[in-house]
N, C-alpha and C positions, 0 to 999 in steps of 0.2 A: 190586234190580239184581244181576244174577250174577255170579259175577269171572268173566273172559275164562280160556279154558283153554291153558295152558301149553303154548308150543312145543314141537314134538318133538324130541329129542336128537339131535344130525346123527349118521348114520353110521360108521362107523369108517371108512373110505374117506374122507370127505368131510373125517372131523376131520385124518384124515393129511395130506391134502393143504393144508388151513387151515394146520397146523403147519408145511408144509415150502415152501408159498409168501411166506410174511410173511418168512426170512433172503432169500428170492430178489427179491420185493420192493424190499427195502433195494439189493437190485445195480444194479440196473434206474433205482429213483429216483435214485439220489445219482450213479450211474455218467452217469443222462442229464444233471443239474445240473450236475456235473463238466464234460462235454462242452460243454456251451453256454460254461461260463468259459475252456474250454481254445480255442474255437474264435473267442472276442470278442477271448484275450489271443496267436491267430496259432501257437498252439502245436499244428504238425498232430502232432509225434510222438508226443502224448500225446493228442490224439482219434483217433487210430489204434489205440491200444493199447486204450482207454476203450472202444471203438466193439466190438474180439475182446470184451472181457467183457458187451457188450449182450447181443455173438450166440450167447456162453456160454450168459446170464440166459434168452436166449429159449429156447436147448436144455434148459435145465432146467425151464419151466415146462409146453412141452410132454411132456418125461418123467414130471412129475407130475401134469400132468392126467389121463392113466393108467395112473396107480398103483395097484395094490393095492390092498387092507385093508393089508397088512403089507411089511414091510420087505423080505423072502427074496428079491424078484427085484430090487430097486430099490439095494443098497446099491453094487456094483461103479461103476453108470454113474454114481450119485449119484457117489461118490467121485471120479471120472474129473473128472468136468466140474467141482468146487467145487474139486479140486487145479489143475485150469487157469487157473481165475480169481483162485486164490492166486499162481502163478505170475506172471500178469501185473503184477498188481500189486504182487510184489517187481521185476520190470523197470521197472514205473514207478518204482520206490522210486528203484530204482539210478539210472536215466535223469537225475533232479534232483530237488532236492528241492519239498516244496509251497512251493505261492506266498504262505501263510499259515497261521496257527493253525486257521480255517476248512477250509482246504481237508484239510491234514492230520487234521481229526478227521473230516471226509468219508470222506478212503480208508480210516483206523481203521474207520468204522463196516462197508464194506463189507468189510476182512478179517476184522472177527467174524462177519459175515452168512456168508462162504464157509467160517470156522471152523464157524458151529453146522449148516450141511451136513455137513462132514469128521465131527463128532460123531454126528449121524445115521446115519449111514453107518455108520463104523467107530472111531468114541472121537475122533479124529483133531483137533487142538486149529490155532488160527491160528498163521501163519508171523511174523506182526508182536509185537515185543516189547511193547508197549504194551498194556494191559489195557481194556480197555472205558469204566472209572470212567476213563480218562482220553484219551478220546476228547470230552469235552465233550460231553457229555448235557445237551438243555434242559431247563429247568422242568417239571416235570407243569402247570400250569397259567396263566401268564402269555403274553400274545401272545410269538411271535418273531419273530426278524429275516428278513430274506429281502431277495432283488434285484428288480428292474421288472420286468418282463415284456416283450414287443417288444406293438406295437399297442394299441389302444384300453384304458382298462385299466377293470378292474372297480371296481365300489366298494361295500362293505357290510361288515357284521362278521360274521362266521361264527364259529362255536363248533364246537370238533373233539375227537370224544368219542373215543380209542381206550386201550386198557389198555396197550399196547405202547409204549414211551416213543418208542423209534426210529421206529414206525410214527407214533406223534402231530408228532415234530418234522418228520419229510419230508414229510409232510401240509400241515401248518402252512408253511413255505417256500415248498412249489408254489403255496399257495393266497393266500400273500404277494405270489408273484410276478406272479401276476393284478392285484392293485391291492389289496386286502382286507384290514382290519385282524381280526387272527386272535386268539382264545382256547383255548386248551389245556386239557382235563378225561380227568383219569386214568381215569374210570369212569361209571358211569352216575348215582350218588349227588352228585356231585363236579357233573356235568354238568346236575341240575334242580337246585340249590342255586345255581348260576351264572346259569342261565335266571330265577332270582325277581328278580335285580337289574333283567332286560329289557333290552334295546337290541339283542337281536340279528336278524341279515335271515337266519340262513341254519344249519343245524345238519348237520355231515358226523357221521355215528353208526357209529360200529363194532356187527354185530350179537353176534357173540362176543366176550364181556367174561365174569369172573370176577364173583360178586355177580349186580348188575343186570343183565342184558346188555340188546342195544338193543332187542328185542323191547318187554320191558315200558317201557323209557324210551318208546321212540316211543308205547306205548300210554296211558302218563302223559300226555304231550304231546298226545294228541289226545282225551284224556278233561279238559283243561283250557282253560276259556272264554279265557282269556290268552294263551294258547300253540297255540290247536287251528289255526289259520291258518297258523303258522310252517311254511314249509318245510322238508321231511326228507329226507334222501338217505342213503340206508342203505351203507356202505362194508364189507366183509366178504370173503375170502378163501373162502367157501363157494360153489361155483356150484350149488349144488343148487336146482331150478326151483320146489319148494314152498316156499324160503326169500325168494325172490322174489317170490312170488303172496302170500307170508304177510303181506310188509311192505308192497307196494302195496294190499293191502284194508286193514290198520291204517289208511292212510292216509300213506305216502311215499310223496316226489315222482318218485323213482327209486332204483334199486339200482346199484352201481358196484363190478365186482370191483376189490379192492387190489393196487397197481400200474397204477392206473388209467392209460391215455394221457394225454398234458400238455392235448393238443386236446380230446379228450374231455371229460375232466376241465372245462378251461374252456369248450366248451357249457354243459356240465350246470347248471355254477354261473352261467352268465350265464343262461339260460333259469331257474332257479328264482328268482336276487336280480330278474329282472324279473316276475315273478310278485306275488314280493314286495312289490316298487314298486309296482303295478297294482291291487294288493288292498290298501294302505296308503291310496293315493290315492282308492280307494272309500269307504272307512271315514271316509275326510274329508270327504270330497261329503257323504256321508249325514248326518254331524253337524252340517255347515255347514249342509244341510237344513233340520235340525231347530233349527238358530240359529235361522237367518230366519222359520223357522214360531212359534217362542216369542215373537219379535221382534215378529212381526204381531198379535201376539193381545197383547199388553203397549202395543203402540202403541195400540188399540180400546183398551185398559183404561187408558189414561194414564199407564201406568208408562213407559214405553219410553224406554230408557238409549242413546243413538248410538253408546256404547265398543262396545259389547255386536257390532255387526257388523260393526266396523273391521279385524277380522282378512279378512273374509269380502269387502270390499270391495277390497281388493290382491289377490285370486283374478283371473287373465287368462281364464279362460273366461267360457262363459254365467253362471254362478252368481255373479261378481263384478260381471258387470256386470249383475243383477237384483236384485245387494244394496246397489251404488249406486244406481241406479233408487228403491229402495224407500228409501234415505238420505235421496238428495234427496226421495221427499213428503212425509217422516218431517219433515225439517225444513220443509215449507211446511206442514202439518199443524200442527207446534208454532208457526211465526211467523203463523200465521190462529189461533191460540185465544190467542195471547197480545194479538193486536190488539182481539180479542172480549171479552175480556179489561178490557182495557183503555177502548173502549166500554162491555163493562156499569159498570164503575166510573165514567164519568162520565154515563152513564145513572143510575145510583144515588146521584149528587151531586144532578141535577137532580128528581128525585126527592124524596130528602130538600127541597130548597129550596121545592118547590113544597109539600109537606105542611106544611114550616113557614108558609108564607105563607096555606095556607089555614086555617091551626088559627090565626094573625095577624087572617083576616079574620073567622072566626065569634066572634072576640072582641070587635073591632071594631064588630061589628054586632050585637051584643046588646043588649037594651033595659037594661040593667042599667049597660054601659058608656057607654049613649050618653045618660043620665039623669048619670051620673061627669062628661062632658064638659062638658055644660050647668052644672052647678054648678061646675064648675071656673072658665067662662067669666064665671057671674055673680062667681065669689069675685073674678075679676081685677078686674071691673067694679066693686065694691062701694068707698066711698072709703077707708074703713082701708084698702085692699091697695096704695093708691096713696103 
C-alpha cells in the first residue's frame, strides 16, 4: 500500500489571509455570544455598541478576502478598522462594567483579537491593560462550559481539534450551546489519542495545525476500521477550492470556513450527529441480525440460550417483534422436547419392566426350573417336612 501524497502548501495569499482571519474570528464569535447575553439581560446600549464591532468584524473580513500576498496595501485600512473596534470597546469598558468574570474575559479576548490586528498592521499592541494569561484561557483539552441554545437542542459528543486555544474554546461554547457535550484536543496527536477511548458522534477538525495538521488526521481516521464511519467536518480559515475537494475525497462530511454562522454551524452539526444516529442504528440492526441468525442455528443444534435475544426482543420494530415470534417457538420447541422427554423416560421404565418379566418368564419356563418346582412340591409332601 502506498502512503497518500502530501498536501500542498497553501499559498502565500491564502496563508495571509488564514493568519489574519482567526484574531477576526474571535471578534465576530464572542462579539455574537456577547450580544445574545446583552440582548436576554435587556441591555440595548451594549448590543448597540457589540452590534458597530460585528459590522467592523464584517469590513475586515471582506478587506481580507482580497488581500494580497503581502502586507504594502493592507496595513493602513487594517489599522483603521482594528483601532475602531478597540475603540469601542474601551466605550464599553467605560459605559459599565462586565456582568461577570465570564463576560470580562470575553471582551479581554476580543481586545487581543483587535491588538494582534494593530500588530499586523503596524506593531501597535491592545488598549486593555490586562494580559492575555488573564483573560481565562480554557483547557487545551477537557469539555467547556457554555449556555442552552434557544430551540430543539442537539445531542452528541463532539471532539474539537484546533491548535489555537481561543479558536478551540469559541468553538467549544458555540457547540455547547446547541445541546452537545464537547471535548477539546490542542493538535492532531492529542486528537487520535482521545479518539482511542471512543464515545464520540462527531469530530470538528482544524485543517491547519502545526505537527499533524487535519489533512493526515482525517486520513488516519478513514484509514481505520473503528473510526472510518465517524463523521468529519473539516474547520479551516483557508478558502482555497482544492483544500475543499482535498477533504471531501478523504472522506469529510463538509468543510466550514472558521467563523462559521451559529445557524449554519448548527445545520452542519445536526445533519452530520443524525447521520451518525442513522449509521449507528444500522450497525445494530445488522448485529441483532446476525443474533438471531446464530440463535436459529444453536436452537436446531440444542444449545439455544433465551438470554441470548432478550436484548433483541425490547427492539419496537420489525426485528423485535421477529425475535419474540422466534422466543415464543424457541420456548414451545423446548417445552415439546422436554414433554418428549419425559415420555421416553417412562417409555424406558416400561421397557425395562417388561424385559424384566420376560427374562422372569424364560426362567420360569425352563425344564430345569420346572423339574426345581416338582421336587420342591414333593419335599413339602414328604412326612419329615411336616
Amino acid at each position: 500500500m502506498t502512503a497518500s501524497a502530501a498536501p500542498p502548501v497553501p499559498s502565500p495569499a491564502a496563508r495571509l489571509r488564514h493568519d489574519l482571519r482567526t484574531p477576526v474570528n474571535h471578534l465576530l464569535g464572542y462579539g455574537e455570544m456577547l450580544m445574545e447575553e446583552a440582548e436576554a439581560a435587556g441591555r440595548a446600549d451594549r448590543v448597540a455598541g457589540l452590534a458597530r464591532i460585528r459590522d467592523t468584524a464584517r469590513e475586515l473580513i471582506g478587506l481580507i478576502d482580497v488581500a494580497p500576498a503581502t502586507l504594502d496595501r493592507l496595513g493602513d485600512a487594517l489599522h483603521d478598522l482594528a483601532s475602531r473596534v478597540l475603540g469601542e470597546l474601551e466605550r464599553l469598558r467605560q459605559a459599565g462594567p462586565p456582568a461577570g468574570p465570564g463576560e470580562a474575559a470575553d471582551f479581554q479576548r476580543m481586545a487581543d483579537a483587535a491588538g494582534l490586528l494593530l500588530r499586523f498592521a503596524d506593531g501597535g499592541t491592545a488598549i486593555f491593560d490586562a494580559s492575555p494569561a488573564d483573560a481565562g484561557d480554557a483547557p487545551a483539552s477537557p469539555a467547556v462550559g457554555g449556555e442552552s441554545s434557544p430551540g430543539p437542542a442537539l445531542s452528541g459528543r463532539v471532539l474539537i481539534v484546533d491548535d489555537d486555544l481561543a479558536n478551540r474554546e469559541l468553538l467549544g461554547r458555540r457547540v455547547e450551546r446547541e445541546g452537545c457535550a464537547v471535548v477539546l484536543a490542542a493538535g492532531g496527536a492529542e486528537a487520535l489519542a482521545r479518539l482511542e477511548a471512543g464515545g464520540f458522534d462527531l469530530v470538528l477538525l482544524d485543517l491547519v495545525m502545526p505537527g499533524m495538521d487535519g489533512d493526515e488526521v482525517l486520513r488516519r481516521l478513514k484509514a481505520d476500521p473503528r473510526h472510518r464511519d465517524l463523521p468529519v467536518l473539516m474547520i479551516s480559515a483557508l478558502d482555497e477550492q482544492d483544500a475543499v475537494v482535498r477533504c471531501i475525497e478523504a472522506g469529510a462530511e463538509d468543510y466550514l470556513p472558521k467563523g462559521v454562522d451559529a445557524v449554519l454551524l448548527r445545520a452542519r452539526l445536526g445533519a452530520c450527529l443524525r447521520k451518525k444516529r442513522a449509521r449507528d442504528q444500522e450497525l445494530a440492526y445488522l448485529r441483532d441480525v446476525g443474533v438471531l441468525t446464530t440463535a436459529a442455528a444453536s436452537l436446531q443444534a440444542g444449545t439455544f440460550d433465551p438470554a441470548a435475544v432478550d436484548g433483541i426482543t425490547r427492539r419496537p420494530d420489525a426485528l423485535g417483534n421477529l425475535a419474540r415470534v422466534f422466543a415464543g417457538m424457541a420456548q414451545e420447541v423446548r417445552a415439546r422436547e422436554l414433554r418428549l422427554a419425559a415420555q421416553v423416560a417412562e417409555l424406558r421404565i416400561e421397557i425395562d419392566e417388561a424385559k424384566k418379566a420376560r427374562a422372569v418368564a424364560e426362567i420360569v419356563e425352563t425344564d430345569y426350573f420346572q423339574d426345581l418346582q416338582r421336587r420342591v412340591a414333593e419335599l413339602r409332601r414328604h412326612p419329615l417336612a411336616r
